[in-house]
C-alpha positions as CSV (number, residue, x, y, z in Angstrom):
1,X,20.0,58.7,56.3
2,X,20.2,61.4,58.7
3,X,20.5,59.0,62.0
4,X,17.6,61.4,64.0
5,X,20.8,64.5,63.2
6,X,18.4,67.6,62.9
7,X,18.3,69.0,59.3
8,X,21.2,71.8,60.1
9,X,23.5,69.2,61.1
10,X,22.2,66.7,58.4
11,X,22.7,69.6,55.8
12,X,26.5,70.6,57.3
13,X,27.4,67.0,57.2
14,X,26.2,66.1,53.6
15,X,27.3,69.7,51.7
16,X,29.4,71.4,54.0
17,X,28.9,74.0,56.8
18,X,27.9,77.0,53.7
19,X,25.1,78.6,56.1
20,X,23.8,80.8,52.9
21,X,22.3,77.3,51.7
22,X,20.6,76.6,54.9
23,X,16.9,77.0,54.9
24,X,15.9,79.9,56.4
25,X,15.1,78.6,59.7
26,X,18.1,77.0,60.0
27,X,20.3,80.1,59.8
28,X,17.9,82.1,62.1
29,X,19.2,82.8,65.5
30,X,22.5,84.6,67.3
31,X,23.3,88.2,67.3
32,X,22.0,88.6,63.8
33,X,18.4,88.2,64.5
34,X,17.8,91.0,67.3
35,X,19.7,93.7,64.6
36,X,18.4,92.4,61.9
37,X,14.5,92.9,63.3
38,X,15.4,96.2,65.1
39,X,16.9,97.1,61.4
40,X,14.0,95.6,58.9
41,X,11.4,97.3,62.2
42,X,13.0,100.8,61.6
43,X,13.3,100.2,57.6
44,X,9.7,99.8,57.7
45,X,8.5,102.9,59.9
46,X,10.6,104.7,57.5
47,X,9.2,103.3,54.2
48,X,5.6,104.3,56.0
49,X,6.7,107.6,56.8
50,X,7.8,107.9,53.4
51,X,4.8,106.8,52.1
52,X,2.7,109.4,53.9
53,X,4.7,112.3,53.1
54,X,4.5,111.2,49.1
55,X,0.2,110.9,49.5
56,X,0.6,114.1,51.6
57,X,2.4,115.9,49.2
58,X,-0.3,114.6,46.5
59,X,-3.5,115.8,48.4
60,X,-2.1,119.4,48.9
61,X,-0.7,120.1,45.3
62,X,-4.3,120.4,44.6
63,X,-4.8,122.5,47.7
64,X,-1.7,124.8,46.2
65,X,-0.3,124.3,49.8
66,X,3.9,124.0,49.2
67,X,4.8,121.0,51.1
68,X,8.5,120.8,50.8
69,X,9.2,117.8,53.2
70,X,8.1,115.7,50.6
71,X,10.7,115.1,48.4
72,X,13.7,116.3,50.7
73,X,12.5,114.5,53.5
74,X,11.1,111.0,51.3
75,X,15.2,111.2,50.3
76,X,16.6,111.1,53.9
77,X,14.3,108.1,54.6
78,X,14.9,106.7,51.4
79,X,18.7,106.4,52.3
80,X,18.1,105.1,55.6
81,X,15.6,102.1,54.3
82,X,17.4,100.9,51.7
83,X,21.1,100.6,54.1
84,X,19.1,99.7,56.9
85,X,17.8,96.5,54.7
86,X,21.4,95.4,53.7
87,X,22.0,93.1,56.8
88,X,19.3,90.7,56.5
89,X,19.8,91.4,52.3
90,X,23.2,90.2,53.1
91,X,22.4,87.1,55.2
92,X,19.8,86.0,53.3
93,X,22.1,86.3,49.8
94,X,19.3,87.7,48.2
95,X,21.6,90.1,46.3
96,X,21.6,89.6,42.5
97,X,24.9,86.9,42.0
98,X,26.7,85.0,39.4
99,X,27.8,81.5,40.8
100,X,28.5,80.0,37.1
101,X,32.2,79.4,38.6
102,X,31.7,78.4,41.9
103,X,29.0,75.9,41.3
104,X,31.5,73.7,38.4
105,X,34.1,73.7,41.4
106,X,33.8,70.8,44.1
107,X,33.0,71.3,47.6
108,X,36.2,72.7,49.3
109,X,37.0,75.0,47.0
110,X,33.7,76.7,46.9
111,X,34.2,77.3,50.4
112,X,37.3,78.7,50.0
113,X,35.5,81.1,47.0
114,X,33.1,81.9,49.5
115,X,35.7,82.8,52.2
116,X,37.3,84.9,49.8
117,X,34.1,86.6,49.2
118,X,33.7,87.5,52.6
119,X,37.2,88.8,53.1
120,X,36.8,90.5,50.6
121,X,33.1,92.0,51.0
122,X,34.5,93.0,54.9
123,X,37.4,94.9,53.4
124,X,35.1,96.8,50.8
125,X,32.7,97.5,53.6
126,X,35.3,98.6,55.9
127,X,36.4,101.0,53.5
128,X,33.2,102.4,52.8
129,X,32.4,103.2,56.4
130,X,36.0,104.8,56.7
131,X,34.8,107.1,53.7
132,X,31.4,107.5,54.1
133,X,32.3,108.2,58.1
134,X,34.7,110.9,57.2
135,X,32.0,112.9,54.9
136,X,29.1,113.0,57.5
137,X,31.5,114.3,60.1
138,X,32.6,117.1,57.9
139,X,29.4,117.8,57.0
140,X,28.5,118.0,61.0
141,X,31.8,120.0,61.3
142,X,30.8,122.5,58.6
143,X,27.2,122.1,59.2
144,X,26.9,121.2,55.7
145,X,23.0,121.6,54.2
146,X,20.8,121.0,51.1
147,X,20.4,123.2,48.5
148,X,17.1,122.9,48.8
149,X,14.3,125.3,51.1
150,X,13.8,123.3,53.9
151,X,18.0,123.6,54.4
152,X,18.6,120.2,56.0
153,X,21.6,118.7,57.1
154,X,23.2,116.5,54.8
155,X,24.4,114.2,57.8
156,X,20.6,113.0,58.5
157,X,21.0,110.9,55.0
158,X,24.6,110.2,55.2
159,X,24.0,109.1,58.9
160,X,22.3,106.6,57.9
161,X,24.5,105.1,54.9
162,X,27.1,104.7,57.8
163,X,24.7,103.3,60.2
164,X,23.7,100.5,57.6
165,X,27.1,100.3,56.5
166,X,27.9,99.5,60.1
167,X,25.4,96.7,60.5
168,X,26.5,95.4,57.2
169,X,29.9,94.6,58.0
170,X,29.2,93.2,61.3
171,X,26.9,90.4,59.7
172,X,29.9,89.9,57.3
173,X,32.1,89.3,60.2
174,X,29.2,86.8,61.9
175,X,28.5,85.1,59.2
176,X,31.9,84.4,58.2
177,X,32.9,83.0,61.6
178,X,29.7,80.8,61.7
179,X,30.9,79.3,58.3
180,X,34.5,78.7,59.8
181,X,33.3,77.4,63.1
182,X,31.0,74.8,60.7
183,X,33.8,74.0,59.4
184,X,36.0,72.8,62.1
185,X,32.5,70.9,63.4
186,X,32.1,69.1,60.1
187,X,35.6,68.1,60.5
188,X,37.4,70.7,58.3
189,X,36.9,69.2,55.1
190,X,33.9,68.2,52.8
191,X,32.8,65.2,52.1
192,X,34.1,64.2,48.8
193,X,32.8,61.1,48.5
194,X,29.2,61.7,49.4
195,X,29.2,64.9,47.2
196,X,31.2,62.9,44.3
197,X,33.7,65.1,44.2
């Protein structure tokens, strides 16, 4: 029986304060949702724009008008869609996983798994952006460009790996803190007995 609790605090107080097995709805809300909406909302315009270089690139072959921004320019917006998409990806755990270990473990040491995982995924991340950071300002430094006609500069895509890069590792640091605050208000420790561990 929940005892009128509302099904987050219901779900936190029967399996734990893991916010990646909330409903949806339930883990909605905070910082996350105004980035992640600004994010997917640009992700899209790009995707579109994308699209409508591809179909213009298509109606002019037959035309024989060159249209180069097709495949240079469907590349940079390519780059940006798919980092852009990695926040809510990320919240959402829609991410290909393999949970074969943690689910055969009991209830407070998959949390700790999962904490691990985060640590772990914010160091990775952080390391990326350090890298990835680094290349596009040389390339702005040395006004680095394509091989290709239109001569673009290679920071408009890699902009945009550091950009999503960025958002990524702030939802890491969010969502870790929410699971850690759910701890301490589930009373630091799972419920062995109701979860028969």
């Amino acid at each position: 029986m929940s005892g009128g609790l509302s099904p987050r605090e219901s779900h936190i107080g029967q399996h734990g304060a893991d916010l990646g097995d909330l409903p949806p709805a339930a883990a909605e809300g905070g910082p996350l949702n105004l980035i992640e909406r600004g994010a997917r909302t640009l992700a899209c315009v790009c995707c579109a724009v994308m699209a409508l270089l591809v179909m213009a690139d298509i109606v002019l072959r037959p035309l024989r008008v060159e249209f180069f921004w097709a495949g240079e320019g469907s590349g940079i917006l390519m780059a940006w869609t798919v980092f852009l998409a990695l926040p809510a990806v990320t919240r959402t755990r829609s991410h290909i996983s393999i949970d074969l270990f943690a689910n055969h473990t009991g209830p407070r040491l998959k949390r700790l798994i999962g904490l691990f995982g985060h640590v772990l995924m914010m160091v990775y991340v952080a390391l990326l952006i350090y890298f990835c950071a680094r290349m596009a300002w040389n390339s702005h430094v040395l006004d680095l460009r394509s091989s290709s006609i239109l001569r673009l500069p290679l920071v408009y895509a890699q902009g945009g790996v550091v950009v999503g890069l960025a958002l990524l590792l702030l939802t890491e640091c969010v969502m870790t803190c929410r699971e850690v605050m759910g701890w301490s208000r589930a009373g630091g420790r799972p419920r062995d007995a109701a979860d028969g561990g």
